[in-house]
MIDOKE-309173 format. One record per residue (C-alpha): residue number from 1; residue in three letters; x, y negated, z negated. Coordinates in steps of 0.25 Angstrom, whole numbers, m for minus. Layout:
<rs>
n; res; x; y; z
NUM; ALA; X; Y; Z
...
</rs>
This chain:
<rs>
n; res; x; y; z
1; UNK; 0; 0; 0
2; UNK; 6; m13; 4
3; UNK; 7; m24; m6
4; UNK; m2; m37; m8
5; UNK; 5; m49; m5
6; UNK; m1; m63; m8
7; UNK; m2; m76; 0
8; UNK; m5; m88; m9
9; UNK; m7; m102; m1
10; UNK; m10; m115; m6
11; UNK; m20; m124; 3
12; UNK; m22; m136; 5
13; UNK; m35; m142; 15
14; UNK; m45; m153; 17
15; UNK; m60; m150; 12
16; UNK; m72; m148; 21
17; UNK; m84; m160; 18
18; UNK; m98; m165; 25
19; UNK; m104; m177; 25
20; UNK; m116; m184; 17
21; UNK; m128; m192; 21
22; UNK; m132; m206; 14
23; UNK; m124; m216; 11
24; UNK; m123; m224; m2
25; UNK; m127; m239; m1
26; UNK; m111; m244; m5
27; UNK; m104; m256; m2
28; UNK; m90; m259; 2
29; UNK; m91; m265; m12
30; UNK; m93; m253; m18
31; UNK; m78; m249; m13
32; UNK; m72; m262; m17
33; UNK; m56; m261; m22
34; UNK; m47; m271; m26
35; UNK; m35; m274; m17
36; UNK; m33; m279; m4
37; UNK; m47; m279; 3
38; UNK; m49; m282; 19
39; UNK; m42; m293; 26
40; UNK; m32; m296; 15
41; UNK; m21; m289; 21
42; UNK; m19; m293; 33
43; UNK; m17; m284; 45
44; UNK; m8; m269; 42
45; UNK; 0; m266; 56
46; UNK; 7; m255; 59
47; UNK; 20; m259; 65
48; UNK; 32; m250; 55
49; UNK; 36; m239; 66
50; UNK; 44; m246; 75
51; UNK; 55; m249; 61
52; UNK; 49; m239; 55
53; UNK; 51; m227; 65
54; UNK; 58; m218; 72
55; UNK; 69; m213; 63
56; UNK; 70; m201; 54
57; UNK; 60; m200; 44
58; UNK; 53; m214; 49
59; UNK; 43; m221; 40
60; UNK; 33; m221; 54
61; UNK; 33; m208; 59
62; UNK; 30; m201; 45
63; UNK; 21; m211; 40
64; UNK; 13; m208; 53
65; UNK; 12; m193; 52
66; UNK; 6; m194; 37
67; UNK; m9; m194; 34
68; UNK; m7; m210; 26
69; UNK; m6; m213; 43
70; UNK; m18; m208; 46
71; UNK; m26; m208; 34
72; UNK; m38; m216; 43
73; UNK; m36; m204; 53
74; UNK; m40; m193; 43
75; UNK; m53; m187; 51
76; UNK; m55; m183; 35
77; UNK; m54; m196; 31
78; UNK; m64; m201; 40
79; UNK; m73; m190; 38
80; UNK; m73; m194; 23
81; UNK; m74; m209; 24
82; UNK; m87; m205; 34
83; UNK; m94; m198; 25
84; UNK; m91; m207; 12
85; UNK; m98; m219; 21
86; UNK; m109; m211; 23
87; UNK; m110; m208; 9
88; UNK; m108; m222; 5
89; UNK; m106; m235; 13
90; UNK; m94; m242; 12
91; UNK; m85; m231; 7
92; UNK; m76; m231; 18
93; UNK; m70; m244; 14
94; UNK; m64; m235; 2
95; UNK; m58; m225; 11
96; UNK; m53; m235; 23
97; UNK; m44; m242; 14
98; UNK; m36; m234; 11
99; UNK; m36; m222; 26
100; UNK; m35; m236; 33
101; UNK; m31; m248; 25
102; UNK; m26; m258; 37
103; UNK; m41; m254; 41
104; UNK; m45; m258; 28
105; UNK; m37; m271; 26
106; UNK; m39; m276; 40
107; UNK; m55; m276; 38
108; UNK; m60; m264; 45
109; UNK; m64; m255; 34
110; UNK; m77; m262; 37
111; UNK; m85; m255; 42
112; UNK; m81; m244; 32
113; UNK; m83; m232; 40
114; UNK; m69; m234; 46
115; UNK; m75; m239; 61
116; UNK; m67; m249; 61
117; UNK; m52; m242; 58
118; UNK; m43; m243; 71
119; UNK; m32; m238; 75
120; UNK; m22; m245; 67
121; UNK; m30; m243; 55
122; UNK; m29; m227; 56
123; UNK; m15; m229; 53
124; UNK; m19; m230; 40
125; UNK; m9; m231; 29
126; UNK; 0; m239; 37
127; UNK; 13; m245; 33
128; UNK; 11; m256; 31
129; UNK; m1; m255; 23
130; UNK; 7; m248; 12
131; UNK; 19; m256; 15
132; UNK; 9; m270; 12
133; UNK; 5; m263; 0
134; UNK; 7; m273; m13
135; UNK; 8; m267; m28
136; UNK; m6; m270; m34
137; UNK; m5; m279; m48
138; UNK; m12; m286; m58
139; UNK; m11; m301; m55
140; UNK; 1; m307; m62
141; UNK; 7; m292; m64
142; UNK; 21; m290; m56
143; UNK; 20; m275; m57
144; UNK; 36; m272; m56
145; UNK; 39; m285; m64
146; UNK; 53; m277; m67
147; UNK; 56; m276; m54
148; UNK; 63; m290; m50
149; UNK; 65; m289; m33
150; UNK; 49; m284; m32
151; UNK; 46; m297; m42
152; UNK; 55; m307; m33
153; UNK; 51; m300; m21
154; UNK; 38; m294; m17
155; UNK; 29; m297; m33
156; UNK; 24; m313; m28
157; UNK; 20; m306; m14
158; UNK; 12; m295; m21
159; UNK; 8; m306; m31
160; UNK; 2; m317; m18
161; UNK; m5; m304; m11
162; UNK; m12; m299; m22
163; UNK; m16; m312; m28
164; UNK; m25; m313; m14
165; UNK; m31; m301; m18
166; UNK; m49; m304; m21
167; UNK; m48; m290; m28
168; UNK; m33; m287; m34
169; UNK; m29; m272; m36
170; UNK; m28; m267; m51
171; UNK; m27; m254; m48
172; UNK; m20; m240; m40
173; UNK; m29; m234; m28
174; UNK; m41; m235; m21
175; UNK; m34; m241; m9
176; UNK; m33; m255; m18
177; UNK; m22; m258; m10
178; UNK; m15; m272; m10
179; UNK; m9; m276; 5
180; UNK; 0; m288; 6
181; UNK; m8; m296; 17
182; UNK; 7; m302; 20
183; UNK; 14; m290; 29
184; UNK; 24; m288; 18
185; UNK; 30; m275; 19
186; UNK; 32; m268; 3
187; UNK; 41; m256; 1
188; UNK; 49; m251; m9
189; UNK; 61; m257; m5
190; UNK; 70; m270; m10
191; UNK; 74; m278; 1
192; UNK; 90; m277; m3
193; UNK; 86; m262; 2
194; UNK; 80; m263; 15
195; UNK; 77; m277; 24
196; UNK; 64; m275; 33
197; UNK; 65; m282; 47
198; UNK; 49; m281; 49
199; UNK; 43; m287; 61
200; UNK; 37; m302; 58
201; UNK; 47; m305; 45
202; UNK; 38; m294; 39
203; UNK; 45; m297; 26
204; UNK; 47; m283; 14
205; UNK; 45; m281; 0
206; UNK; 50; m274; m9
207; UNK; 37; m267; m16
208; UNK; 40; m256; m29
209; UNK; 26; m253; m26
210; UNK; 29; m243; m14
211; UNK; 37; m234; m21
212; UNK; 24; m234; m30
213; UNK; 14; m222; m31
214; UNK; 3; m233; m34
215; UNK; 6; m237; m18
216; UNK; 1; m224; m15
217; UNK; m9; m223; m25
218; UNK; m15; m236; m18
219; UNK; m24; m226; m10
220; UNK; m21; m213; m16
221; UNK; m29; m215; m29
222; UNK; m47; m214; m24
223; UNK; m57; m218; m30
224; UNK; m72; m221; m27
225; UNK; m76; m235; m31
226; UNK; m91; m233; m32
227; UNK; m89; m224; m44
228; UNK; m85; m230; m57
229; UNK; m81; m218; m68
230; UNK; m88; m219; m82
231; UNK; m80; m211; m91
232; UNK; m88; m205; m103
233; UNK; m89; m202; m116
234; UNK; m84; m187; m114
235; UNK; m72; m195; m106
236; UNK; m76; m191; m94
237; UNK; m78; m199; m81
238; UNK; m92; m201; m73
239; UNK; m92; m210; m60
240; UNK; m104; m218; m57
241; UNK; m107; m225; m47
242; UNK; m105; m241; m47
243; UNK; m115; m251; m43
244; UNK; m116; m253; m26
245; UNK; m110; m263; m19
246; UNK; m101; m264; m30
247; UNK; m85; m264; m33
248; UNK; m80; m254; m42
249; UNK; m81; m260; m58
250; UNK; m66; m257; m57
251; UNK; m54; m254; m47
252; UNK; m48; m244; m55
253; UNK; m50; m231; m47
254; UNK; m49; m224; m60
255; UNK; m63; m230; m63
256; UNK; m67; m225; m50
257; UNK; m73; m211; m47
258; UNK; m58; m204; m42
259; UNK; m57; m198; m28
260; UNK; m42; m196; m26
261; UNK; m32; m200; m38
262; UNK; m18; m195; m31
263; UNK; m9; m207; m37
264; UNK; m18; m206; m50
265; UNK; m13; m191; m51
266; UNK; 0; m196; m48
267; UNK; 0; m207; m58
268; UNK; m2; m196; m71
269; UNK; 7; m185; m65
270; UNK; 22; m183; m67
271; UNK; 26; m188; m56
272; UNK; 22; m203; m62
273; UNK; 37; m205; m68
274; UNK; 50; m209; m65
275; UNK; 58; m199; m62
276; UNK; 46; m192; m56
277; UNK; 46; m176; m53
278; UNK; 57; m168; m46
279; UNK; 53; m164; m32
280; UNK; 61; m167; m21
281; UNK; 52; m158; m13
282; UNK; 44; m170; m12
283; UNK; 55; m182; m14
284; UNK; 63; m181; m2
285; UNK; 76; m187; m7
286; UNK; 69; m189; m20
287; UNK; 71; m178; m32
288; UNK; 60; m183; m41
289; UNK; 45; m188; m36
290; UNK; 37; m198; m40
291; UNK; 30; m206; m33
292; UNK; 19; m203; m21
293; UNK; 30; m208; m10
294; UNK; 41; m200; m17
295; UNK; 32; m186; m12
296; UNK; 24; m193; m2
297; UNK; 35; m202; 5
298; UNK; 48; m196; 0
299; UNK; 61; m200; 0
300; UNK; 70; m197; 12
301; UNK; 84; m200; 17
302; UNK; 80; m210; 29
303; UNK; 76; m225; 33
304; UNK; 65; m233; 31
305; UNK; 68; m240; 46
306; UNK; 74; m239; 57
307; UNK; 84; m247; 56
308; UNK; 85; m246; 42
309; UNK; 95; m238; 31
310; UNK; 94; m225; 28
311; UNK; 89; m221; 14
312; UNK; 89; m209; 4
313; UNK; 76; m214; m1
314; UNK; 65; m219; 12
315; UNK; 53; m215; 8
316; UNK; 47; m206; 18
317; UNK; 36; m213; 24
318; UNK; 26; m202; 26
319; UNK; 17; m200; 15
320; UNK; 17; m185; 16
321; UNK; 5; m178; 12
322; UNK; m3; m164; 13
323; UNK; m12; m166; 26
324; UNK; m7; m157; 36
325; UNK; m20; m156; 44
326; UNK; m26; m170; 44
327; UNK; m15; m174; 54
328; UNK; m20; m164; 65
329; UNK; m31; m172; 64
330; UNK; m28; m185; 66
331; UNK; m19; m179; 79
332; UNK; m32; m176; 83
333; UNK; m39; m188; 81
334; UNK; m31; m200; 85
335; UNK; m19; m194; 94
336; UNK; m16; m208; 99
337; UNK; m15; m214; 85
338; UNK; m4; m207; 77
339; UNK; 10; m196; 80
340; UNK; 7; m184; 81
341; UNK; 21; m179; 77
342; UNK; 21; m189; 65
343; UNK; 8; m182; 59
344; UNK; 13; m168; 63
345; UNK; 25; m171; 55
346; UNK; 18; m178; 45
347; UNK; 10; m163; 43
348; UNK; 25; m156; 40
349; UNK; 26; m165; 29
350; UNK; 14; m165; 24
351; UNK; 14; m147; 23
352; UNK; 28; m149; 18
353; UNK; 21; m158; 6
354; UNK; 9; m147; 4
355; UNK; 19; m137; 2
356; UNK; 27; m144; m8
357; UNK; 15; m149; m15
358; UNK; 12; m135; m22
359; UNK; 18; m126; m29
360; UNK; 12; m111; m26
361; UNK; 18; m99; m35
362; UNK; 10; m85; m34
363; UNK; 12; m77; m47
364; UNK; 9; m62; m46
365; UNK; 0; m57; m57
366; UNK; m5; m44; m52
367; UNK; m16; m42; m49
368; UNK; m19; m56; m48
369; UNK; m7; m68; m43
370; UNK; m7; m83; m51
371; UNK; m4; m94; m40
372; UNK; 0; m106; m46
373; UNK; m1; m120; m40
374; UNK; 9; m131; m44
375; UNK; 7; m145; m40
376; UNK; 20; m153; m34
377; UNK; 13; m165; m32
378; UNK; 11; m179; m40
379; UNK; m5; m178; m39
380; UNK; m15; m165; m39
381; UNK; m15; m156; m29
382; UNK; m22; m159; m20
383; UNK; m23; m173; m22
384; UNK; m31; m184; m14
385; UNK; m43; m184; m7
386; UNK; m53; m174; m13
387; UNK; m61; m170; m3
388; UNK; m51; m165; 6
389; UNK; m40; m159; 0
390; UNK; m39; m145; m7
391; UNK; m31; m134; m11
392; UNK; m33; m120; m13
393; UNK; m25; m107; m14
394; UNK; m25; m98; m4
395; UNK; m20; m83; m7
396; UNK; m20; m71; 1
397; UNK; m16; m56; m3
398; UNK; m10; m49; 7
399; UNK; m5; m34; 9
400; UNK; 10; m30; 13
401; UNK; 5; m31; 29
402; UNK; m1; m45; 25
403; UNK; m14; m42; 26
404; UNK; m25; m50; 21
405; UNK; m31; m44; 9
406; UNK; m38; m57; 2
407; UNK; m37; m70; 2
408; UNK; m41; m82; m9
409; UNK; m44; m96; m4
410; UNK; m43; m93; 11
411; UNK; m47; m103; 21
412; UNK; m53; m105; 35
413; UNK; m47; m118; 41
414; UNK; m59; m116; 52
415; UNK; m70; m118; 42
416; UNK; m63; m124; 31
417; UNK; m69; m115; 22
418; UNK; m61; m110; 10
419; UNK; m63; m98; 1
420; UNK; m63; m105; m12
421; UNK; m68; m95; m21
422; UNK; m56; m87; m21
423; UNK; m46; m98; m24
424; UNK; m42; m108; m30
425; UNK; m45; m122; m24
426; UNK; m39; m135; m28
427; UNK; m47; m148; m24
428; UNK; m55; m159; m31
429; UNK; m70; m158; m30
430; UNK; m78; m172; m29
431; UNK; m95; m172; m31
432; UNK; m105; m183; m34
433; UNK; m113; m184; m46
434; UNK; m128; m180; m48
435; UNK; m131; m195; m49
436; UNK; m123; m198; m36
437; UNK; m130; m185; m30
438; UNK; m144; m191; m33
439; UNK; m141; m205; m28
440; UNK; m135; m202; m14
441; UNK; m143; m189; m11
442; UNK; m131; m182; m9
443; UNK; m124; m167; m15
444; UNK; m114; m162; m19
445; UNK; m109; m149; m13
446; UNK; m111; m136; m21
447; UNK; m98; m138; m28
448; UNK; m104; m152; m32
449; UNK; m92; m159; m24
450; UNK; m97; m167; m11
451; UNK; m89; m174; m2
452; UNK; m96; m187; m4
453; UNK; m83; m193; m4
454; UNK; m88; m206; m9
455; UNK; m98; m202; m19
456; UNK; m91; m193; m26
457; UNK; m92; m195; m41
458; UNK; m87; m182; m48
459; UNK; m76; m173; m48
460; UNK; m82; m159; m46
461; UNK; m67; m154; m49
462; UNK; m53; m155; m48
463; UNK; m44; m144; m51
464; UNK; m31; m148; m40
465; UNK; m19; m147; m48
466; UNK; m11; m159; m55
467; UNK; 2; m162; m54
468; UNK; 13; m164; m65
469; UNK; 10; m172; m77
470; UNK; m4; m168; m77
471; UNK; m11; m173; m88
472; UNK; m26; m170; m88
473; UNK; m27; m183; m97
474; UNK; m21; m190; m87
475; UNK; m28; m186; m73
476; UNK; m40; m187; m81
477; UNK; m38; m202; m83
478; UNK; m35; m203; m66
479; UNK; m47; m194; m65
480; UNK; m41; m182; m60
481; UNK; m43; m172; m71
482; UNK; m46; m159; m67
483; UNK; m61; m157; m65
484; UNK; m65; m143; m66
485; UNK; m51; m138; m67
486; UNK; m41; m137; m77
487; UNK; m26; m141; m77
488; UNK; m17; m141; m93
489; UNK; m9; m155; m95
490; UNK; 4; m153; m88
491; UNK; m2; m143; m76
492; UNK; 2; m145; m64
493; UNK; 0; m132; m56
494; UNK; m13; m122; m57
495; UNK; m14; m107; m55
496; UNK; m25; m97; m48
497; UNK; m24; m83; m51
498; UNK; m30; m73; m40
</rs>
């Protein structure tokens, strides 16, 4: 008799959804947030590639084949924005700013259904978007008062823009971004190191802020306005739903029902020091990992130019995550708008972060095997948009000739239909509440989650595995406990048994 060999997998897809049928009477009030607000920008232009390209590792070429240059492209991202307008007028405006913020800025986030996004706006997360991005501060606040070249330098230029601000930004995430409405270009980088020739004068400034996981955080933290969370006497939070044609009562997306809380994860995990955690895996020339950039743009031996120096430390400008199929996609979908090389190479990167990104150890118990999980990343695994993004183990026995002889978690890409019942499956569920039910006429799905993006109130559960540092405490206090799942202080890693 041959002997029984196993194949265990760890997978990771998007999620199937549908759409729902009335829409909610909502304003664009109702999705107000501080910052920078349409027209107070000026115009964003795309003009990096020909100083910025061509060369090894080049800042164009891998920024182009990473989903931050094609977030307005994502057929998924559209499908989602069309169903929460459906759902409740006006929502859009929340999902445009950030998938499209030179959309957003310039003024054609209006109509919100995204009719109006061009070409140049499904660039998306563009250079100089990120590179106009000012550290947001409370008025009369220099936020790196001990650093004496960013307070001679750049602190009066923050200082003049937000001052202009109607609505000033108090707080990390929701897209409440601040954008210089003078073409400044920020980086992370002292003029003694580096003197930019940009076209026009374009003059630079030196910004601590972009070496800052709170730049990422800017858009990778999600929260719903129109729900305001009412904590009660047992501790526990409720979200309700504001008055219409209202702003939120706060900007704090902590007060707000949570959607996606990746930076927030980050913030209370151990990878929030100094020295950070050790994994050059993730680093490039870096030992120790910190911050987003330092896994998501990491260090490289290159240049930041053309015509510039070489460096041990350029960040690599490709914000590298897990998305190996939406590309294909977006190939598909707008040929003449973006490189097709550049978005295949940007898939080898992101299947090269996947693999690291997990741990997989298979421990024979006979009869049974213990497969444990361990999460290398600096937020849960998975983390970010809820609806679409899972994980689930995959484990086959086989005979010594390789035959199939069963099969947990297995998956038909055809149909999208996996066998959950037999495996263990990593995602976090979002529902409505019976009193959201009953005044849009709308359901939850027999799992009492619904993909009513917008309306969305309650976490039905969350058991996708935290990273190092995990305190339940502390995710709590972010709103990411563990809902309907359980994880020790200090647990970063879980474990199935088959």
């Amino acid at each position: 008799m041959s002997r029984t060999r196993v194949a265990v997998v760890l997978v990771a897809a998007a999620v199937s959804f549908a759409a729902g049928l009335a829409t909610v009477a909502t304003t664009l009030n109702d999705f107000f947030l501080s910052g920078s607000q349409p027209l107070q920008s000026g115009t964003i232009t795309k003009d990096c590639g020909s100083c910025h390209g061509g060369f090894s590792h080049e800042p164009d070429f891998n920024w182009a084949g990473g989903m931050m240059a094609h977030a307005a492209r994502d057929p998924i991202w559209q499908a989602s924005m069309a169903i929460a307008e459906q759902d409740a007028a006006f929502s859009g405006d929340l999902c445009i700013r950030c998938h499209s913020p030179k959309a957003w800025l310039e003024g054609r986030s209006t109509p919100t259904d995204g009719s109006l996004i061009t070409a140049a706006d499904r660039e998306s997360v563009q250079c100089e978007f990120c590179h106009r991005l000012v550290r947001p501060f409370a008025k009369g606040t220099n936020p790196y008062a001990s650093n004496s070249t960013y307070t001679a330098t750049t602190f009066p230029y923050d200082t003049t823009y937000l001052g202009k601000l109607t609505s000033r930004v108090t707080h990390i995430g929701d897209g409440m971004f601040a954008v210089d409405s003078d073409p400044i270009r920020r980086g992370p980088r002292t003029l003694s190191e580096v003197n930019p020739n940009h076209p026009g004068g374009v003059k630079a400034h030196y910004s601590p802020f972009h070496r800052e996981a709170a730049l990422c955080g800017t858009c990778h933290d999600v929260s719903n306005p129109v729900f305001n969370r009412v904590i009660g006497g047992d501790g526990k939070s409720t979200y309700v739903l504001n008055a219409l044609d209202t702003p939120p009562p706060s900007m704090s997306p902590h007060s707000q029902f949570p959607v996606e809380r990746t930076y927030s994860e980050w913030t209370v995990s151990a990878y929030n020091s100094v020295q950070g955690i050790y994994a050059p895996q993730f680093g490039g020339t870096k030992q120790y990992v910190s911050t987003c950039q330092d896994c998501h743009m990491r260090d490289v031996a290159a240049r930041f130019a053309a015509s510039g120096s070489d460096r041990t430390d350029a960040a690599l400008h490709d914000q590298t995550g897990g998305n190996t199929f939406m590309p294909a996609l977006v190939k598909a979908k707008y040929p003449s708008e973006v490189i097709a090389a550049a978005l295949d190479s940007g898939v080898a990167r992101a299947r090269g972060m996947l693999r690291k990104a997990a741990t997989l150890e298979v421990l024979e118990e006979l009869p049974n095997i213990r497969v444990r999980v361990t999460n290398e990343t600096g937020h849960k695994l998975p983390s970010g948009y809820p609806e679409g993004r899972r994980m689930w183990l995959n484990v086959q026995f086989l005979d010594g000739d390789s035959a199939l002889l069963s099969e947990h978690g297995a998956y038909d890409a055809l149909t999208a239909t996996l066998v959950k019942t037999t495996t263990k499956v990593y995602e976090v569920k979002l529902g409505m509440s019976p009193e959201i039910v009953a005044a849009t006429g709308k359901s939850n799905d027999v799992d009492s989650s619904s993909f009513h993006f917008v309306l969305n109130n309650v976490v039905v559960m969350d058991n996708r595995i935290p990273p190092r540092g995990f305190t339940n405490a502390a995710f709590d206090s972010i709103q990411s406990p563990p809902v309907a799942a359980t994880y020790a202080d200090g647990q970063y890693w879980d474990e199935t048994v088959f």
